[in-house]
N, C-alpha and C positions, 0 to 999 in steps of 0.2 A: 426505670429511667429510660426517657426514648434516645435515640442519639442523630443525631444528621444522617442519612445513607449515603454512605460513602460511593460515589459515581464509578460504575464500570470503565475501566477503557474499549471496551468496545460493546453493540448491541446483538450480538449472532444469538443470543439467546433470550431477548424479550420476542415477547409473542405478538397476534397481532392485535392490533388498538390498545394495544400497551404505550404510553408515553415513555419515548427511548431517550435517554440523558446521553450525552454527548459522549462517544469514545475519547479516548485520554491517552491520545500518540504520539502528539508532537510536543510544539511550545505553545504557548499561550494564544487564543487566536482573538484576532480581532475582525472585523466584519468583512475587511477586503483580505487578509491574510491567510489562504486557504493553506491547512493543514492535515486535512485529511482528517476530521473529525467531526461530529455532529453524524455519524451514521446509525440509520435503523429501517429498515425492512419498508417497503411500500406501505405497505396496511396499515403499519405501526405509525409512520409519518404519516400517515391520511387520519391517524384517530388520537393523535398526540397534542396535546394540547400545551398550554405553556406559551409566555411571551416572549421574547424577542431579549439577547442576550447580547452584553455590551461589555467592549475592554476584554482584561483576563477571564471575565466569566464565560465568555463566550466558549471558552476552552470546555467549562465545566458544567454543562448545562445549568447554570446557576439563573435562575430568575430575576431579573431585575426590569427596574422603569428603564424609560428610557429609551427602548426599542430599537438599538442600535443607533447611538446618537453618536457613538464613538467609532462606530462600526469603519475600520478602512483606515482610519486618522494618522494611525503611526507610518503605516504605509506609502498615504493618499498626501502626505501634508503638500510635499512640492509640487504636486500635479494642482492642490487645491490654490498655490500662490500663482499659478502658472510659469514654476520654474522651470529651467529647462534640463534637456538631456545631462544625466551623470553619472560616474564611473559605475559598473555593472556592479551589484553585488552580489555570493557567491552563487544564492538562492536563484534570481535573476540570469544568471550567466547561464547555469543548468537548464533553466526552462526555453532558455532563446534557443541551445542546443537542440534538445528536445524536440523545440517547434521545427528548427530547419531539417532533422530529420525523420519526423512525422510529414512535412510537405514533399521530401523527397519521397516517401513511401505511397505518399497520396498520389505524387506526377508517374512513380511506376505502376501503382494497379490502374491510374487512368490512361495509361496506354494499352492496356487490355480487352477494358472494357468503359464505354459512355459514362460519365458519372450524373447521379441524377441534381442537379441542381435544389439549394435549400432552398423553399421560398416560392420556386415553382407546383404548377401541377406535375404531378408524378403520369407517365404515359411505359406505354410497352413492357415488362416483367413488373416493374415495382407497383403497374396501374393494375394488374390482372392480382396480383399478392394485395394489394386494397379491397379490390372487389371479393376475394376467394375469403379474408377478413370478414367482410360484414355478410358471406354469405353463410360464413359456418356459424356467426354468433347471431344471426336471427334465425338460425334452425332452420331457410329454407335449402337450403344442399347439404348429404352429408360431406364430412370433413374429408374424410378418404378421397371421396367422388371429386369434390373440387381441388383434391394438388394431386390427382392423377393427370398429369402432364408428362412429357417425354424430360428425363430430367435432363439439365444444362451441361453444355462438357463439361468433363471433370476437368480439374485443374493439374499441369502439371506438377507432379513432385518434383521433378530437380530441373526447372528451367531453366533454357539457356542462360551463360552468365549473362549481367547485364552491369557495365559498364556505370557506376555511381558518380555521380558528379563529390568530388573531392566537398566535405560538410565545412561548415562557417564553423570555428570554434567558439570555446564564449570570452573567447578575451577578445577576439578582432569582429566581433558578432555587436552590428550597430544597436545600440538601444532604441528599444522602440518609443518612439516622439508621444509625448505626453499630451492631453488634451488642451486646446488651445484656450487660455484663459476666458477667455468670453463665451464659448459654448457649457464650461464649467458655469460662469457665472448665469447664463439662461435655463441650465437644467437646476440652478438653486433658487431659482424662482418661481421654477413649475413643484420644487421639491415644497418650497413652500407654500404655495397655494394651497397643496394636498394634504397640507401636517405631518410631511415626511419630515426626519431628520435632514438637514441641510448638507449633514457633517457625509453624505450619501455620495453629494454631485460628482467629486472627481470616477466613483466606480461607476457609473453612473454613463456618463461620459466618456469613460474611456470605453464601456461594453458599447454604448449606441451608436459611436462616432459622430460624424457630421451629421447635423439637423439630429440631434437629438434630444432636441426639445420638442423639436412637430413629433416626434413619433413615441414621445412619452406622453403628449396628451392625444395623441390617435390612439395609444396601447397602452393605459395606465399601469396594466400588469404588466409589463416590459420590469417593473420596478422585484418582482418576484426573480430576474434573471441574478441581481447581486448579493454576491457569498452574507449572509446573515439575517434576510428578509425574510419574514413569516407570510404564510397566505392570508393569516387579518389580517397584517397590517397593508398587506397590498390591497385588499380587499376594505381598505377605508381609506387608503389612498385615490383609488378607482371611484369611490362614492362622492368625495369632496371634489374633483374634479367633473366627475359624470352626472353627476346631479340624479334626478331620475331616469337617467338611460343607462344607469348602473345597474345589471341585477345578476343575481346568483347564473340565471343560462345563458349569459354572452359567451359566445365563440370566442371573446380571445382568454376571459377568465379558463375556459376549460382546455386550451392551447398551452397555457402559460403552466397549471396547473399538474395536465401528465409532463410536462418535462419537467417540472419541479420535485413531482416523484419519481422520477428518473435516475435525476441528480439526488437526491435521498436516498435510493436505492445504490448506487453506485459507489456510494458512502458505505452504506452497509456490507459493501463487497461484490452486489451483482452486477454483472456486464451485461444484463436484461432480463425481462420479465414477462411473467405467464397474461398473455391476453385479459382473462377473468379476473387476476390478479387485480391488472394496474386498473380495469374499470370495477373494481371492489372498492377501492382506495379512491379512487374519483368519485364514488358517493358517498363514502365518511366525508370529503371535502362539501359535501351540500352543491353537487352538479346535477342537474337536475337530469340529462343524459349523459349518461357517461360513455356509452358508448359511438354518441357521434362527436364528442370530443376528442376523443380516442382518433376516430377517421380523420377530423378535422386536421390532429394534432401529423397523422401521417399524409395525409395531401399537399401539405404546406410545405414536407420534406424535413420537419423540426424532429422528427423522431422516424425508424424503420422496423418491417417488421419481417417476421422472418418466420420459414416452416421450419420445425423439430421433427426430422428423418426418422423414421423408429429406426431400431439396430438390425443391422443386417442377420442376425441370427433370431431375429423374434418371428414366432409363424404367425397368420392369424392377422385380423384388422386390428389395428389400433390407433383411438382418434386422435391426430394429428395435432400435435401442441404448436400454437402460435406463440412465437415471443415478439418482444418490443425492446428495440433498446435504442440509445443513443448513437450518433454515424458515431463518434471518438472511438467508443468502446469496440464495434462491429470492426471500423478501421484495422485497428490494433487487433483484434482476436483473429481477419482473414488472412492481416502478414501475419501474425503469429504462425498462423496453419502452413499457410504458404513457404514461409521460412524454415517448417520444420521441416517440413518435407521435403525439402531441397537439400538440407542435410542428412535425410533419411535415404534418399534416392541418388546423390551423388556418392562418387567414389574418393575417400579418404588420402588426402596425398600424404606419400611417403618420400621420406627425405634418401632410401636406403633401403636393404633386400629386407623383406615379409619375415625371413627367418629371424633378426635383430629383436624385432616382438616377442616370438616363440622363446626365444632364448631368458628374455629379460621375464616372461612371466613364470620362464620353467623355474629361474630363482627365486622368486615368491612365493607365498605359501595359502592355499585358502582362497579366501575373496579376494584377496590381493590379486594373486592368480587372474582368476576370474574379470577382476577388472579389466587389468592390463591385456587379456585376449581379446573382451568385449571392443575396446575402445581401437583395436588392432586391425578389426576390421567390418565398421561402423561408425557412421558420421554422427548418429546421434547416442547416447547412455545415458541410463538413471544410475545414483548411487545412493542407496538409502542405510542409516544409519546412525548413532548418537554418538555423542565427543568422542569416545576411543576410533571409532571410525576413520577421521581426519588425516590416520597414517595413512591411510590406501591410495588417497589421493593425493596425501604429500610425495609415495612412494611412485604414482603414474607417474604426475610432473616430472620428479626429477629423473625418470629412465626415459621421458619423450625427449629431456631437450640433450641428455645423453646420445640419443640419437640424433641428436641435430633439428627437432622440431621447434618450433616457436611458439615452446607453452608459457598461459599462462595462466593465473587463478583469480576469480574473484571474489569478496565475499562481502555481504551487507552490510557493514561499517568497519570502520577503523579495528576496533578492538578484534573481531574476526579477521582482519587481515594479518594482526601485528601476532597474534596464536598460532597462527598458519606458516606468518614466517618464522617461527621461533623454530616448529614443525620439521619445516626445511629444514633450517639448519642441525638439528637434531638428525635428519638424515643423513645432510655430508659429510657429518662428524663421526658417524657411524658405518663410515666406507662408501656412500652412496656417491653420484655425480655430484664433484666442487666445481669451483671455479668461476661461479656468477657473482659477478661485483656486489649487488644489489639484488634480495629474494623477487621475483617475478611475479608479487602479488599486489593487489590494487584495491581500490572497492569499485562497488559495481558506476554505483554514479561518477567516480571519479574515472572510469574505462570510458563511457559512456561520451561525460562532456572533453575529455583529451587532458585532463590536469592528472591522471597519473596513465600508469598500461605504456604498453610499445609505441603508441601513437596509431596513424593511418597510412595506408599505401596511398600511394594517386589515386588509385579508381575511389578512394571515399571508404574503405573497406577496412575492418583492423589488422595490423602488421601481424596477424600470428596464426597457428595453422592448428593449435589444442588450446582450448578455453574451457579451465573448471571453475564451474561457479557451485560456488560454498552457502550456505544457507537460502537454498534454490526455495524452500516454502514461502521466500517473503519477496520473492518476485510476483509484484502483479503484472496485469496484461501489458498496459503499455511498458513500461523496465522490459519484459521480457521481447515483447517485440522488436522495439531499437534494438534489444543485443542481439538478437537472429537474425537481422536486417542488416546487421555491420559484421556480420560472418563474412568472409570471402569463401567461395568456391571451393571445397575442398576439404574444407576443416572442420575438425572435430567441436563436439562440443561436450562436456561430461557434466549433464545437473546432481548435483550433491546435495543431501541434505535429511535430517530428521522429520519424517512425516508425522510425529506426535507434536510438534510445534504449533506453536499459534500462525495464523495465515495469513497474508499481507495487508500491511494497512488499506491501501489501495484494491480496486477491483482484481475480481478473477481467485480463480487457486490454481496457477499454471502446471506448479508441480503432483498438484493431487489429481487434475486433470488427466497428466501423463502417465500419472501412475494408473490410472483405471483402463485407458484407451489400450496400453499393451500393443504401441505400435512400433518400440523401439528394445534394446535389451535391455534387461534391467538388474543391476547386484546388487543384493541384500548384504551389508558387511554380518560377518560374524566376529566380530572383535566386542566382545561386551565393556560396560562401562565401567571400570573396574573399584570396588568399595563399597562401605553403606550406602555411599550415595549414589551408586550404579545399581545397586540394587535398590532401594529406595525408588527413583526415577524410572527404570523400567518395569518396577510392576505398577507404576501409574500411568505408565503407555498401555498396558494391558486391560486396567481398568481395576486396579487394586491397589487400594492404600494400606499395607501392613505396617506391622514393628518389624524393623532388622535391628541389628546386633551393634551398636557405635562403642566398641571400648575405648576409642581416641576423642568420642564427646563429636562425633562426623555431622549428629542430626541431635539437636537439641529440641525439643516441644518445652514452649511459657506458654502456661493457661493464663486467657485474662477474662476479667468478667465485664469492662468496658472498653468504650475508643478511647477515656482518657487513660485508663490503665494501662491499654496497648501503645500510645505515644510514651507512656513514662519508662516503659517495658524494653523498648524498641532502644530508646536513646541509651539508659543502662546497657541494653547488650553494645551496641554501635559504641561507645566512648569508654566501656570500661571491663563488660565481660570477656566478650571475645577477643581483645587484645591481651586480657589477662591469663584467661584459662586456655585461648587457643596460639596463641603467636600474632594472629592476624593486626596487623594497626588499622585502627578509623577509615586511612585515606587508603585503603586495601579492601573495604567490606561495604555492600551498598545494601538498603535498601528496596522490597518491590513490596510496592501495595496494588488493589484493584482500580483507586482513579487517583486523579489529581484533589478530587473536593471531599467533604465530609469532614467529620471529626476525627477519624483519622487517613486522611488521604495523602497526597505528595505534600499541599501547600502547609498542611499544618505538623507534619514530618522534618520536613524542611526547613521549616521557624524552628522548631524544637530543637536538631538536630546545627543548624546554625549557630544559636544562642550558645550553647557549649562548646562547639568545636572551631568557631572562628565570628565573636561576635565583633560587631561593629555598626556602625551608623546607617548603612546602605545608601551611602551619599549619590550613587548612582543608580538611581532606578529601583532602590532594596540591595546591590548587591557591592562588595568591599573586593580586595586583592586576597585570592586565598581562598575563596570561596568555592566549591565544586558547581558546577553547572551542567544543564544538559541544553544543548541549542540545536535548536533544529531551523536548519537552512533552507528544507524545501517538504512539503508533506514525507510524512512517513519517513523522514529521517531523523533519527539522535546521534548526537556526537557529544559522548561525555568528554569532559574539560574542566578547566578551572578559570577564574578572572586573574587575568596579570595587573591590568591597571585599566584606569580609565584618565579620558581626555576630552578634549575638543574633537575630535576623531571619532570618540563614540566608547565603547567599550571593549579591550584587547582580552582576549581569552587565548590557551592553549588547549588546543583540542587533539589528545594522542600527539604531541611535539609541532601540529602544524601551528602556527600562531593564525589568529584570524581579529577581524577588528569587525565590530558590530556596529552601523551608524547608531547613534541615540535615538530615534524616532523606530527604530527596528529591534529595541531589545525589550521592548515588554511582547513585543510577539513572538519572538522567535527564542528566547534565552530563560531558564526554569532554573533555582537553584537546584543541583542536581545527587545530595547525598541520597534521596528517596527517586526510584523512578518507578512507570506502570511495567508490566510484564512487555506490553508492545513494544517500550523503549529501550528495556532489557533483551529483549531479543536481538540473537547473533552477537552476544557480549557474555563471559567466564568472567568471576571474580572466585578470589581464594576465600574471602566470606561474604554469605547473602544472609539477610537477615527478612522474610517474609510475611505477613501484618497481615490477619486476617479476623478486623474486627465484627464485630458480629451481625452489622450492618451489610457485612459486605456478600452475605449468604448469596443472594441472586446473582454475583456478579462471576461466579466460579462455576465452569468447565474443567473438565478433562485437564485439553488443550493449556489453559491456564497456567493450572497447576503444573502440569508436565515442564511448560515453559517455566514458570517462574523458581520452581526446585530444582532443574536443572540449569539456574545460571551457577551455582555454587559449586566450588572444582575442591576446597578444601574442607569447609565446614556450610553448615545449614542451620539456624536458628528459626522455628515457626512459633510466632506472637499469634495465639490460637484463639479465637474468641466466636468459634463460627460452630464449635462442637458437632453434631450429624452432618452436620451442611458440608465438610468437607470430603468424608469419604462416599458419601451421597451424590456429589459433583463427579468425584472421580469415576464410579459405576455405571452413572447413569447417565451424564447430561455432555453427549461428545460435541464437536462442532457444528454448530448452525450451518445447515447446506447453504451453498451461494445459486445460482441460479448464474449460468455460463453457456456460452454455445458452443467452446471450445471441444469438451467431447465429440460432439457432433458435428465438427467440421475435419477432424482427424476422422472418424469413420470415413465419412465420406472420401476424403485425402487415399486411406489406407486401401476401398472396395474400387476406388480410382485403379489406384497401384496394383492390386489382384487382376481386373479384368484386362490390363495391357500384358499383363506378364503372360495370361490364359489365350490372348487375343494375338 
């Protein structure tokens, strides 16, 4: 009997010309609601096939007509009536944040250095890196010979401070003015001439701006730049409009096309890609040169490219790797560098004498120790290790602000904060520093846009002088850049977290980055995870799935022999085993499967797991009062919750005790019933039972990483709905994380060989 394939949440492991089904991180997406999903490898998106995804399937790489007809709708509705400006929501607030301190990042390195203009010809460094481009990949100069050049000053590590202009937050941060009714209504009439969806114009409109009708039918593919558009369909968009001056080798089809494996790559995790690479993937698209598409696509300044330094310890020639990436990415990954090294190269302020340190780790024992020395004197530390770990940095924290420091901690959602603080308090109570009204823990986005954390000083900088962030693996580049960018001068930073974890929805792998570079200290905790389930989990960090010993029933194994047997499996343990035989109740035990689709994925987990535990009409949208939910407000975040009610208002959910209200045209994107989630959405979240689904469909969709993740959300018990037989300990052994393809390595070399020759000089 065959079953549906239950869809991965993520692609790091199909290969290439593999058709990649959509990652399963967020909520629901619909064509203008980016969620950080639909990611797979260049190559993979240049030889994938498949139509054009509409509504909830969009989420799920689900096939359907339609071709995005719905694409944006929920989103788009009032821009598409030409309504006006209104109240931020939470999503929105975050990202206006975002933007105003990615522009401030942008006005400081452009007082460094000229920026090159998009849209222009490229001249002086970035024209010579064009020409040194097309001279290594037509073989007439070797590679070496053309970027033996005198290299560019190094940058410095700890620059002068620089005075930040105080950021907009996102409650008094204007909304951006929505597309003027009549340019929406002329871009739905070039959408129809073309046989595009209509339901398109508002995204449409808002990416082209003024005159964005003339420049839709000057650049038919301009229609490839909105979140859900396939290259047919733009590529029959471009025919019906172009008539015969349509064909396969137009310069803008092949412009439109490497940024659009750009952006599919940067889905997939990478902050850029191998020259050969992206023109491999330009001829699965049927380009007829790929490689002057390529030049094309960097003349115009739509994409940059960049030399890959060999390492300073390798002897010998070796040919010189060009990458390609987008400015966003490159932006964020030079402040990335730039920031770290500023913490790396500054001096760490002290509130108090040097000995107060010594003292506070001489009572420590271990890597605790260790911490507390490292962070004593050093701006920047790594802290690597699994849940037991978490004392060590509950135990910094509270001896920094003992000493009067302004610490604080952050961790990727709610449920990692509310563990941490519980942490805390388990240390006051145990003789450690009291006294703090409220635990000094946040999450990262909530530090970020000013709705939780100390706030800001004047200069624009955050009010604190130690910052440990808590599940540091699911930082991607931009997250981590804003947070090193709102450092002040001075201050510590401690990245924490499990390097056997899955990697951020979003571009980059910051932390695994750091770990390889060895440009800062770094503690390994020795505090093991203590139980079956600590052992269990760390021998699948190692690369070994055995039997241990559960006399308390810690890891239960159900064989099932299908996906419906594993929904019937799943809902028995969820409503009646493990509340019975373990203690655990229902609204205590979740759910991880590998996607949202298939026959047994989240959506049909979810119905099942609904119908029993809290049935009802779904008068809103599918979902009643009662219901568990996961919403996600901005890509790559979950916020488990529940429905309170619903209204004229939209729909009120509590999420971790904050209350939050979702308009209605916003909750089929952003809102999942939430007893089932993927591993992504589980990530940086403990429950006291996890119940784990691995129907047999779901063989290709398991890693290492996965596994690691999804066994280690469970702090009490473990049930595994097993239907996958060799395929899982198969995964564990053999199949670790998909590499991303980053510059970051390589711009901390550089950074750290900077830092040796001034020190020598």
């Amino acid at each position: 009997m065959e079953h549906a394939v239950s869809e991965p949440e993520t692609t790091e492991h199909s290969g290439p010309g593999t058709p990649d089904p959509d990652p399963e991180t967020g909520a629901r997406k619909t064509g203008g609601t980016p969620d950080g999903e639909g990611r797979g490898d260049a190559a993979a998106a240049a030889g994938s096939g498949g139509g054009p995804t509409t509504g909830s399937d969009a989420a799920d790489g689900s096939d359907g007509a339609g071709a995005a007809d719905s694409a944006g709708a929920a989103d788009s509705a009032g821009a598409a009536d030409g309504a006006g400006a209104a109240g931020l929501s939470e999503a929105e607030a975050e990202l206006v944040a975002q933007q105003v301190e990615r522009e401030r990042i942008e006005r400081r390195k452009a007082a460094k250095k000229g920026p090159v203009e998009s849209g222009g010809k490229l001249s002086g460094k970035a024209a010579d890196l064009l020409a040194a481009v097309r001279a290594v990949e037509s073989g007439e100069t070797p590679a070496a010979g053309v970027f033996a050049e005198p290299e560019p000053a190094p940058r410095r590590p700890a620059p002068e401070p620089v005075r930040r202009p105080a950021p907009v937050f996102a409650e008094t941060a204007a909304v951006p003015a929505a597309p003027a009714t009549e340019t929406i209504r002329s871009v739905r009439r070039v959408l129809g001439e073309g046989g595009a969806p209509e339901a398109l114009a508002p995204q449409v409109a808002a990416f082209l701006g003024q005159g964005a009708e003339e420049r839709l039918r000057a650049d038919p593919w301009q229609l490839l730049r909105v979140r859900g558009v396939r290259p047919e369909q733009a590529d029959g968009f471009a025919r019906a409009l172009l008539g015969t001056e349509c064909g396969p080798d137009d310069e803008r089809r092949g412009r439109a096309l490497t940024v659009w494996l750009l952006e599919q790559a940067a889905l997939a995790g990478h902050t850029a890609l191998d020259a050969p690479a992206l023109t491999a993937a330009l001829a699965q698209r049927a380009v007829p040169d790929p490689e002057a598409a390529l030049h094309g696509t960097l003349a115009e300044g739509e994409a940059l490219a960049f030399q890959d330094a060999p390492a300073a310890d390798e002897e010998g020639e070796r040919p010189v790797r060009v990458l390609v990436g987008l400015e966003r990415y490159a932006l964020a990954e030079e402040s990335l560098a730039d920031g770290l090294a500023r913490l790396i190269g500054s001096v760490p302020k002290e509130s108090g004498p040097s000995e107060d340190w010594e003292r506070a780790a001489a009572s420590a024992q271990g890597s605790a120790a260790e911490l507390l020395r490292a962070v004593a004197g050093h701006g920047l530390v790594l802290h690597t290790g699994g849940e037991a770990s978490r004392a060590e940095p509950a135990r910094l924290l509270g001896e920094a602000r003992r000493l009067g420091l302004r610490a604080w901690a952050a961790a990727h959602g709610p449920l990692g904060r509310d563990g941490f603080a519980e942490l805390l308090g388990r240390f006051q109570e145990a003789g450690g520093p009291s006294g703090t009204p409220a635990p000094p823990v946040a999450t990262v986005a909530g530090l970020l846009s000013g709705a939780e954390g100390p706030g800001r000083d004047d200069d624009g900088s955050l009010a604190l002088d130690l910052l440990v962030v808590l599940d540091a693996p699911q930082l991607d580049v931009e997250s981590a850049a804003l947070l090193v960018e709102s450092l002040p001068d001075g201050a510590r930073l401690v990245l924490a977290g499990d390097p056997g974890v899955l990697w951020s929805v979003g571009p980059g792998r910051v932390f695994a980055d750091l770990l390889a570079a060895r440009v800062c200290p770094c503690v390994a905790s020795r505090v093991p995870d203590p139980g079956p389930l600590g052992e269990l989990v760390s021998g699948i960090g190692a690369g070994e799935l055995s039997e241990v010993a559960a006399p308390g029933k810690e890891v239960v194994i159900v064989p099932v022999r299908d996906a419906g047997e594993a929904v019937h499996r799943t809902v028995q343990l969820v409503v009646d085993s493990v509340p019975r035989a373990i203690g655990v109740p229902a609204e205590q035990t979740t759910v991880i499967t590998p996607g949202h689709g298939g026959a047994a994925g989240t959506r049909t987990l979810n119905a099942a797991l609904k119908a029993r535990l809290n049935p009802g009409p779904g008068r809103f949208g599918g979902f009643d009062p009662g219901d568990r939910i996961a919403y996600s407000p901005a890509p790559g975040r979950t916020l488990p919750g529940h429905v309170v009610k619903a209204d004229a208002e939209g729909l009120h959910l509590s999420c971790s005790g904050d209350p939050v209200v979702v308009p209605r045209e916003r909750v089929e994107a952003q809102v999942r019933h939430g007893w089932a989630l993927t591993a992504h959405q589980a990530a940086g979240g403990r429950w006291p039972a996890v119940v784990v689904v691995l129907p047999g469909d779901a063989a290709r969709a398991l890693s290492r990483p996965w596994v690691y993740t999804a066994f280690g959300r469970a702090s009490r018990h473990l049930s595994v709905v097993h239907g996958v037989e060799q395929a899982l300990p198969r995964a564990v052994a053999e199949v670790p994380a998909k590499p991303r393809t980053t510059r970051l390595p390589d711009l901390l070399r550089t950074q750290a060989r900077a830092a040796e020759e001034r020190a020598a000089g």
